[in-house]
Structures are given as C-alpha cells and as structure tokens.
N, C-alpha and C positions, 0 to 999 in steps of 0.2 A: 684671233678669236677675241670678241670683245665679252668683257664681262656684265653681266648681267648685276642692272642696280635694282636695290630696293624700293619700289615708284611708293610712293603719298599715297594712301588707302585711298578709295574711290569714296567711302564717307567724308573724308577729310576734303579732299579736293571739291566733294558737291558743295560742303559748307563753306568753303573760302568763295565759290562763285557765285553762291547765292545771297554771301550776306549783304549785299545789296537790294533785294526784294526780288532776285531774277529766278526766275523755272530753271532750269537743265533738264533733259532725261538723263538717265544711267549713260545713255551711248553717249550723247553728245558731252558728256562728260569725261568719259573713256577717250575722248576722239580729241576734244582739248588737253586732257592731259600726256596723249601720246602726241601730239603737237608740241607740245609745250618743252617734253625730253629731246624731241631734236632738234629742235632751236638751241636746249642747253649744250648741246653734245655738237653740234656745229659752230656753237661761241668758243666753247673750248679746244675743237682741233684749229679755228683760226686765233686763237691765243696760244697754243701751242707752238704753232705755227710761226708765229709772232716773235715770239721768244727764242728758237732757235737761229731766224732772223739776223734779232738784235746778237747774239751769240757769235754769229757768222761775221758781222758789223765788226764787233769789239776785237777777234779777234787778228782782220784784213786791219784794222785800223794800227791794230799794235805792231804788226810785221810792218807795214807800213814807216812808223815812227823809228824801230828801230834800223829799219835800212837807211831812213834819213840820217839819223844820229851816225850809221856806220860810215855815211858818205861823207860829214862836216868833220870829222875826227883826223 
C-alpha cells in the first residue's frame, strides 16, 4: 500500500505556472500536477533502485577481495 502524500495546493501550483504570463484552467493544472507526482515517484523508485544496486555492487565486490586475499595468504 503506498502512502498517500500531501500534493502543492491547486492555488499554489496555478501561480508557479502562471508566473510566466500563461493561462491554465483548473483541470489542466490538476492534470500537470498529477503528471508531475509520477514523474517524482518514478525518479525515486529508479533511485531506489539504484541504490540497492550500488548496495549489491559493494557488497560482491567485497566477497570478492576477500576471497582474493584468502587465496594469496
């Protein structure tokens, strides 16, 4: 079950898009800011992702080094 985040108010979000001089409607603002969370939440399960990776890396690398070390000894 994933948890439910607190989203940027839809006032908040209209004025960051608009302070450019651009329109939105309500929806379409709704609809880039629902955009927008799973783009985040996508970056974050492949940096998650990433990271266990690098995790899995570090520690083949170190079983590694120490089998070398147990074979020169």
């Amino acid at each position: 079950m994933e948890k439910e985040v607190e989203k940027v108010s839809l006032n908040k979000c209209k004025s960051v898009l608009e302070s450019d001089g651009s329109k939105y409607s309500d929806e379409e603002v709704l609809e880039i800011r629902e955009f927008l969370y799973k783009l985040a939440e996508l970056d974050y399960r492949v940096f998650l992702k990433h990271k266990q990776r690098e995790a899995e890396f570090e520690k083949e690398k170190q079983k590694r080094e120490e089998e070398d070390f147990k074979q020169a000894a």
